[in-house]
C-alpha positions as CSV (number, residue, x, y, z in Angstrom):
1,X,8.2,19.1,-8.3
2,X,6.9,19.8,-11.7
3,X,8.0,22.8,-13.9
4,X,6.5,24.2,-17.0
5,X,9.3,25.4,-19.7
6,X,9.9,29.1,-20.8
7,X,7.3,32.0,-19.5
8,X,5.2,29.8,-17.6
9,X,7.9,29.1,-15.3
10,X,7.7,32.4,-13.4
11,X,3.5,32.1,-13.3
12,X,4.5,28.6,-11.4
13,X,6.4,30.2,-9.0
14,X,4.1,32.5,-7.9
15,X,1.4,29.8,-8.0
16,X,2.9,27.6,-5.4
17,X,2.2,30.7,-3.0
18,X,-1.5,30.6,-3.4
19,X,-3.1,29.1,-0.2
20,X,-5.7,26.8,-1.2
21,X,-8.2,24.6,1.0
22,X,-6.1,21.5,2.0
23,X,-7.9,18.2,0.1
24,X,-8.2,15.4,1.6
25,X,-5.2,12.9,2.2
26,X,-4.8,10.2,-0.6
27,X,-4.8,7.6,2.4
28,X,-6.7,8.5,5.9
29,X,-5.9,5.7,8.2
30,X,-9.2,6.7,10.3
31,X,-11.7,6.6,7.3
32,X,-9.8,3.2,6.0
33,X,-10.2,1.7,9.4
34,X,-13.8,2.8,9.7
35,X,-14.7,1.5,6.5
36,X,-12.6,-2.1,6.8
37,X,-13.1,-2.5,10.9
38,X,-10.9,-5.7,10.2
39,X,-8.0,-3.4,10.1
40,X,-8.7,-1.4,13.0
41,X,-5.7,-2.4,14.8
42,X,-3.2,-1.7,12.2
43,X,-0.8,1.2,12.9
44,X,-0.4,3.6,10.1
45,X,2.2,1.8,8.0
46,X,1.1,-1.4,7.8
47,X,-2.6,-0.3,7.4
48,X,-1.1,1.3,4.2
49,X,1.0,-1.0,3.1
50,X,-2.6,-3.3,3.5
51,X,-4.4,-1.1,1.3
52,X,-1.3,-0.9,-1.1
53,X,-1.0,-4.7,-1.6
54,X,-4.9,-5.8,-1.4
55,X,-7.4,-2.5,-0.5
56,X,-6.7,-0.9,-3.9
57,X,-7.5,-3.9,-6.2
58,X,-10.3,-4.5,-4.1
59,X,-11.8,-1.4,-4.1
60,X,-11.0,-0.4,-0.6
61,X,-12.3,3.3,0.1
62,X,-9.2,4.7,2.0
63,X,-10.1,8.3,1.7
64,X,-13.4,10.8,1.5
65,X,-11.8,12.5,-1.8
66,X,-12.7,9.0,-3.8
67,X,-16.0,10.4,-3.3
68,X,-17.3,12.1,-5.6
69,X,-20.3,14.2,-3.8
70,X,-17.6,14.9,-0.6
71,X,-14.9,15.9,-2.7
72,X,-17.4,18.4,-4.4
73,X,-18.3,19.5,-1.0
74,X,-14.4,21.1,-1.1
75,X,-14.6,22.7,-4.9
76,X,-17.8,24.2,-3.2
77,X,-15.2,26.0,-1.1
78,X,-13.2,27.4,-3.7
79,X,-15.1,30.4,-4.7
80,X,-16.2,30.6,-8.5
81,X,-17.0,27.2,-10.6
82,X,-17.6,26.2,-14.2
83,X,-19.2,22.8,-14.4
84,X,-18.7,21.3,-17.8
85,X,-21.2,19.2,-19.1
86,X,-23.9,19.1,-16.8
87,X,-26.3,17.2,-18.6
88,X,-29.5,16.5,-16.6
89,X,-28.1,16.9,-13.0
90,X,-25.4,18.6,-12.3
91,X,-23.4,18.3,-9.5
92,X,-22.8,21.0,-8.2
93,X,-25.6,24.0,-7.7
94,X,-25.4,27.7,-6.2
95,X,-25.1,31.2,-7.2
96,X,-21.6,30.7,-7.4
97,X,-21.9,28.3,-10.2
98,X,-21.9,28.5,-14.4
99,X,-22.4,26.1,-16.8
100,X,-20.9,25.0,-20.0
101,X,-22.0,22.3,-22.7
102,X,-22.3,21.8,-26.2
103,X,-25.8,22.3,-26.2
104,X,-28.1,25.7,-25.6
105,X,-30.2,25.1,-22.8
106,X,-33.3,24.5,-25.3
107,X,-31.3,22.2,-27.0
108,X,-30.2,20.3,-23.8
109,X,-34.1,20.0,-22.8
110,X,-35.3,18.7,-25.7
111,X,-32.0,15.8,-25.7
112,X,-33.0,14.8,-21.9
113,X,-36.4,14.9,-22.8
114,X,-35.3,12.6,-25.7
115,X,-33.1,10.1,-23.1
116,X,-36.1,9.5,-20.9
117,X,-34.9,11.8,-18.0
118,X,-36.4,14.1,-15.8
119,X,-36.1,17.9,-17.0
120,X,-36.4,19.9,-13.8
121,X,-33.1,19.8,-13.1
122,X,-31.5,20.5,-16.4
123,X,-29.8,23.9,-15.4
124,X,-29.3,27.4,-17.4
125,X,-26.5,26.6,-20.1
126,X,-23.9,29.8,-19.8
127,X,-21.4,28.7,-22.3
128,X,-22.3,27.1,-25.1
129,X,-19.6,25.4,-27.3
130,X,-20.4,23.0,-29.7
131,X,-17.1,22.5,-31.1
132,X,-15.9,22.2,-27.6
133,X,-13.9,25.3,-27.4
134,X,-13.3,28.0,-24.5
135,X,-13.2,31.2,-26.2
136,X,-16.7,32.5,-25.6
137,X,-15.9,32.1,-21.5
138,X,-15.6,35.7,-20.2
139,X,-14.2,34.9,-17.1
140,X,-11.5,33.4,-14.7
141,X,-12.7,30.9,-12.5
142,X,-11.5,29.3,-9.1
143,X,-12.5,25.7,-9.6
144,X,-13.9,24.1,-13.1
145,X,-15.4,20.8,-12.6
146,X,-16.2,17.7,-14.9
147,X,-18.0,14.5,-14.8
148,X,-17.1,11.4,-17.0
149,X,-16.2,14.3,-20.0
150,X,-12.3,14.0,-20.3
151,X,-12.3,11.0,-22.3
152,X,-14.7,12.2,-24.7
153,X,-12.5,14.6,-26.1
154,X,-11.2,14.7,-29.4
155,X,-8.3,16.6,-28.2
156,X,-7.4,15.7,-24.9
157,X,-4.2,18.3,-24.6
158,X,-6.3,21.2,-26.1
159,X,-8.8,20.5,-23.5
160,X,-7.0,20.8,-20.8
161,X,-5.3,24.0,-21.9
162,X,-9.0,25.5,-22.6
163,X,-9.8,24.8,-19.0
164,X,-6.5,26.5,-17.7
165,X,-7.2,29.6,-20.2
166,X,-10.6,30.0,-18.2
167,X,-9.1,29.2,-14.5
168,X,-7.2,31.7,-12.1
169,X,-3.5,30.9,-11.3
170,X,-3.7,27.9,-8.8
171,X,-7.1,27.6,-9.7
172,X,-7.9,23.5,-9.6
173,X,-9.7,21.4,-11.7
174,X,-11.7,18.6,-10.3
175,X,-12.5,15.3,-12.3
176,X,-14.6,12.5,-12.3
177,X,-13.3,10.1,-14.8
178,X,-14.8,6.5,-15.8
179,X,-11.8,3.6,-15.2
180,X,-12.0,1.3,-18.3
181,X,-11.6,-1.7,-16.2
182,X,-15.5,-1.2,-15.0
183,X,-17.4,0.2,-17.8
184,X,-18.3,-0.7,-21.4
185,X,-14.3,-0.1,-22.7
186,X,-13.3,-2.9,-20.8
187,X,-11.9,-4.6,-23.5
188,X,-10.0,-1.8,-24.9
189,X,-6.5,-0.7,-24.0
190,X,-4.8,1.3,-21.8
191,X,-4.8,4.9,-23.9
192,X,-1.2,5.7,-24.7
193,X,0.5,8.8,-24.9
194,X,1.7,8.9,-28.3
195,X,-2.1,8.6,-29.0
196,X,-2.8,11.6,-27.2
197,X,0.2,13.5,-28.9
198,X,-1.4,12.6,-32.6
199,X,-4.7,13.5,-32.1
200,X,-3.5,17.0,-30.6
201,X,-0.5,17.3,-33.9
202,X,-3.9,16.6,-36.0
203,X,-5.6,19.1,-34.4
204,X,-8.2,17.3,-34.1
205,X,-12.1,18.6,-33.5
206,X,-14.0,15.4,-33.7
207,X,-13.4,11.7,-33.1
208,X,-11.6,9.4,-35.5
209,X,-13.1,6.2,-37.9
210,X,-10.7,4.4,-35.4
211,X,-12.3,5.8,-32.1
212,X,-15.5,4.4,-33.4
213,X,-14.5,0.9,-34.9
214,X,-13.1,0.4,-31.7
215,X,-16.0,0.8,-29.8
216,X,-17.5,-1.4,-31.8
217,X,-15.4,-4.3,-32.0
218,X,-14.7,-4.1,-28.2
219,X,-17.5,-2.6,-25.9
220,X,-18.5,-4.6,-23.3
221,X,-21.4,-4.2,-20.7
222,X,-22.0,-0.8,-18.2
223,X,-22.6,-2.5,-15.4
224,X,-19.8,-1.7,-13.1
225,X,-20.7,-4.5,-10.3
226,X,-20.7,-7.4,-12.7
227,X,-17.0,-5.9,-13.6
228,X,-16.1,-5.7,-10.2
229,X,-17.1,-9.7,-9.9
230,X,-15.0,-10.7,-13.3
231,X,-18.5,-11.0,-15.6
232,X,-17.0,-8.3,-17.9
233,X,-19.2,-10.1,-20.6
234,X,-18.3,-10.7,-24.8
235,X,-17.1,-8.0,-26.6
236,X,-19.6,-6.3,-29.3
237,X,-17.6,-7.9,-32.2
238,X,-19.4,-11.4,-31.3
239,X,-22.6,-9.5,-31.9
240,X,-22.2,-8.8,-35.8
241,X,-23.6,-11.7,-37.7
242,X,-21.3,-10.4,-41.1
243,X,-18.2,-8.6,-39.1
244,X,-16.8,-7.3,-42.3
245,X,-19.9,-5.7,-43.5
246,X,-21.4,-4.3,-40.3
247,X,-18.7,-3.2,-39.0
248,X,-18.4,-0.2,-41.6
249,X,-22.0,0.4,-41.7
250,X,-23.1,4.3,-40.9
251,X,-19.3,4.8,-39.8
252,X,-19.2,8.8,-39.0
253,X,-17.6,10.4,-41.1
254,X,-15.1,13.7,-39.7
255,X,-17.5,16.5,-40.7
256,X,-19.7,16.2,-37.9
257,X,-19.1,15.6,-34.4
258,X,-20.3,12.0,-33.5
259,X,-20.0,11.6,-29.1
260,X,-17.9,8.8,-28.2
261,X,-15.0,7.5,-25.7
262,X,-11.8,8.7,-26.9
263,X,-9.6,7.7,-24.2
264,X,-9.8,5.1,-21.4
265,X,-8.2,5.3,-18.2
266,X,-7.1,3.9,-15.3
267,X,-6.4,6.0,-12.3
268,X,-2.4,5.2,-12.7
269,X,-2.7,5.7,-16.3
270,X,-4.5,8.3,-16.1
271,X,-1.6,9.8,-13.3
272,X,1.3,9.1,-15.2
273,X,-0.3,10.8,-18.3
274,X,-0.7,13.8,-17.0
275,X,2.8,13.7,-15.4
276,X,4.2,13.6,-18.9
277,X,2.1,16.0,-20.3
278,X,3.1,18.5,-17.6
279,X,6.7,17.8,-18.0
280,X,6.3,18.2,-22.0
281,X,5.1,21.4,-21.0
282,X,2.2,20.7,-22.8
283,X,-0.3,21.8,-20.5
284,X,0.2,24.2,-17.1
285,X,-1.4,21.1,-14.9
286,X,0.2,19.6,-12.1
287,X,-1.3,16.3,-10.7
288,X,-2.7,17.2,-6.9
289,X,-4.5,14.0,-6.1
290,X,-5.7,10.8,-8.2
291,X,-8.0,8.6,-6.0
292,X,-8.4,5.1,-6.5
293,X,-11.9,3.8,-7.6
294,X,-14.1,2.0,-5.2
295,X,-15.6,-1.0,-5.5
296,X,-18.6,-1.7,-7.0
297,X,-18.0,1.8,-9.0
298,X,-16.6,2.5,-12.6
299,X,-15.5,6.1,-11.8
300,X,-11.8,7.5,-9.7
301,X,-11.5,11.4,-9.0
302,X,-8.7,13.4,-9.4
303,X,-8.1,17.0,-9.0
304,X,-5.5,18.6,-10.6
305,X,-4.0,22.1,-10.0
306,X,-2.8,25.3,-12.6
307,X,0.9,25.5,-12.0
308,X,3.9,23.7,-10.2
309,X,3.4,22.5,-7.0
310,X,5.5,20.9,-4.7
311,X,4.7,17.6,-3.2
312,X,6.1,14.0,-2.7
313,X,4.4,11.3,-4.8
314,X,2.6,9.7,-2.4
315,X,0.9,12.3,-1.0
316,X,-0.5,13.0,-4.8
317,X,-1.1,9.3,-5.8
318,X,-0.5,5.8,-4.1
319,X,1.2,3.5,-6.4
320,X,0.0,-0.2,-5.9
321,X,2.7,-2.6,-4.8
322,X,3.3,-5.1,-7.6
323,X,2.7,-8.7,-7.5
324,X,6.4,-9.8,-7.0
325,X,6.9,-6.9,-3.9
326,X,3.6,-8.2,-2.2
327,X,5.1,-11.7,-2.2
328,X,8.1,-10.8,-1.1
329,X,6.7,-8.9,1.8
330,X,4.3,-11.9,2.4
331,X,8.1,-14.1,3.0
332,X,9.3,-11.1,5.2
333,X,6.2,-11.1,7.3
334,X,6.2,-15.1,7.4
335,X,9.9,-15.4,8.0
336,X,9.1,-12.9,11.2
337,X,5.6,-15.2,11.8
338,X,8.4,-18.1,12.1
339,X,10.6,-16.6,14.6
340,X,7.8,-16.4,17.0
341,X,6.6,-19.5,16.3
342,X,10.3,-20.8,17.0
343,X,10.3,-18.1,20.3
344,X,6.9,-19.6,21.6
345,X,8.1,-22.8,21.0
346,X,11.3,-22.6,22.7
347,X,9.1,-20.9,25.6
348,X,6.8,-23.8,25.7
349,X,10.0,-26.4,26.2
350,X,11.0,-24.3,28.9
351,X,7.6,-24.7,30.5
352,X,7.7,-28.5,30.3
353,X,11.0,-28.4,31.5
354,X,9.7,-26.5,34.3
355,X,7.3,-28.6,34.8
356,X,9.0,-31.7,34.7
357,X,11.3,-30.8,37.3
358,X,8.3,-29.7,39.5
359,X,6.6,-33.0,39.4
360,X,10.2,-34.5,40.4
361,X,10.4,-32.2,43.2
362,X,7.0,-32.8,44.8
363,X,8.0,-36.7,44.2
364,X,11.1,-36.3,46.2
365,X,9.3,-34.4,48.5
366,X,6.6,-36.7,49.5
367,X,8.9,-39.6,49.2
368,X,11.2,-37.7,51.9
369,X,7.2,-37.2,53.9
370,X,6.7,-40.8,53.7
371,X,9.8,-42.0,55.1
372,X,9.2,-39.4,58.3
373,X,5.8,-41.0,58.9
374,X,7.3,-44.3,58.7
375,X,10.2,-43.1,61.3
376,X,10.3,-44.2,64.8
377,X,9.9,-40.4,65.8
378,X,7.2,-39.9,64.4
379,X,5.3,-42.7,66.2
380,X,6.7,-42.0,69.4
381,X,5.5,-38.1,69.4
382,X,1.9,-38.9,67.7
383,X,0.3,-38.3,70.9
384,X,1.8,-35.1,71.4
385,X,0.9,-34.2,68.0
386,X,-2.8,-35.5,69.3
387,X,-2.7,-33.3,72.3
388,X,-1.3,-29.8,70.4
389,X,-4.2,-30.1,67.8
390,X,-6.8,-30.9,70.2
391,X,-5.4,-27.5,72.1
392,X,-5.4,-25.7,69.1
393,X,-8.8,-26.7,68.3
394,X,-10.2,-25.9,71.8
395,X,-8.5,-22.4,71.4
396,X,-10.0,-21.8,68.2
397,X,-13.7,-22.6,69.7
């Protein structure tokens, strides 16, 4: 269980009271059988300890939340949503829905217009915050959700405590987030901590020279199949003809907000950060799920939830066994593969044996009818033997 420090202590104990809808497991062993029928005989353990050694590195699906549109389907459920960053299409729709971006809704028309993408879906902007704040929200809200906007932000921490200034107590936020490994930041690290700590010290409100340089030494492609088959492509840097020149050319300067990827995650990175942050009691955020990405996608969801709750690690996140535990388990489940093979064999000796002695037996046997047929007896009562079948016979007909 995580607790925030000071005041917000109290708000997290009343918090854990609220009764929300139930989200969907991080692991359903139906769904993950449907969706690998291989594994459809697995009991629950080892189909999870499956998915924990191989299913999550290879993209497995092992639960509807991964899902984007289903796991919608439950902030649908929740009441009152903001959806941040709608862009073209948003993803979720209703009278029960607002929107926030940092464009007017004229504004946002003419930039879709601009991007080549259809405009009849480009909803009413509510909010409009250009500077990315959450001051001119009026409201509380049950749910907030955003798509692939998290790692744009300049200040990641501040973020997240503008969402949790506009959300009721227990209220969740529900995330779509790219992973790093399968889009154009392939190349670039992990984001660390300490790098989310400076920009919010610096209180920062747009992206800095470094953001930028390293999106332009390291992007790679978008497309998140050729990822997912290890084509992750050359880095931009092997693009520039003069590196030294070009690289500096038109570099935004921090007057003007310039979009770009802050912050790249991984759905463990992306768990553990938050973790921390909680703890630091920088922001009111507990963790409630992280899902895995699929294969063949470059996004993981996540929801997380205003307040302390109280639930085991794995029922929030599953943790992939590492390298050295999935060979050690491949030696226990071998060493047990060997003791039936020594159990069947021992079984099949038994059988031979078994056999062996049969085949004596019947030899013995019809050595001991040969030597009767040979007998003197059994010549002097053939012809009674003759007369009892032919009796038999005739009683028969």
């Amino acid at each position: 269980m995580f607790k925030l420090d000071g005041e917000s202590e109290s708000i997290c104990a009343e918090v854990i009271t609220v009764k929300k809808i139930e989200l969907p497991s991080v692991f359903e062993l139906d769904f993950y059988r449907q969706q690998q029928p291989e594994f459809a005989y697995l009991a629950y353990e080892d189909a999870l300890e499956n998915y924990r050694a191989n299913g999550i590195s290879m993209g497995h699906l092992s639960s509807h939340g991964a899902l984007r549109g289903h796991l919608l389907d439950y902030a649908k459920k929740e009441g009152s949503i903001l959806e941040i960053g709608p862009f073209h299409a948003p993803s979720i729709t209703g009278d029960n829905v607002r929107y926030m971006d940092v464009l007017s809704t004229e504004e946002l028309l003419e930039a879709v217009k601009t991007a080549g993408h259809e405009i009849s879906n480009v909803p009413e902007i509510h909010y409009v915050a250009p500077k990315g704040g959450f001051d001119m929200v009026d409201r509380k809200f049950a749910a907030v959700f955003s798509g692939h906007c998290i790692e744009h932000q300049p200040d990641l921490i501040r973020h997240f405590q503008g969402v949790s200034s506009v959300l009721e107590d227990g209220g969740r936020y529900y995330i779509a987030c790219p992973d790093r490994r399968y889009c154009f930041d392939h190349y670039l690290p992990e984001t660390a901590v300490v790098d989310i700590l400076a920009a919010y010290h610096a209180q920062r409100k747009v992206h800095s020279a470094r953001t930028f340089l390293a999106q332009r030494l390291h992007r790679s492609h978008n497309d998140a199949g050729r990822h997912w088959a290890g084509d992750h492509g050359a880095p931009s840097c092997q693009d520039y003809r003069e590196l030294r020149k070009e690289l500096f050319i038109d570099l935004p300067g921090e007057n003007d907000y310039h979009d770009a990827h802050a912050w790249q995650f991984t759905p463990t990175s992306f768990f553990e950060i938050i973790n921390f942050l909680h703890e630091a009691g920088l922001i009111e955020f507990s963790v409630e799920r992280v899902y895995h990405t699929r294969f063949a996608t470059q996004e993981f969801t996540a929801v997380l939830r205003k307040g302390a709750i109280d639930l085991d690690r794995n029922e929030v996140f599953l943790d992939q066994i590492p390298v050295k535990s999935v060979v050690a388990a491949v030696k226990i489940e071998n060493k047990g593969l060997q003791t039936e093979i020594d159990l069947l064999k021992k079984q099949v000796e038994e059988l031979r044996f078994q056999k062996n002695s049969g085949e004596k037996l019947v030899e013995h046997l019809n050595g001991e009818l040969a030597s009767i047929r040979a007998s003197r007896s059994w010549a002097v009562t053939r012809p009674l033997r003759k007369l009892t079948a032919q009796f038999g016979m005739g009683r028969r007909k």
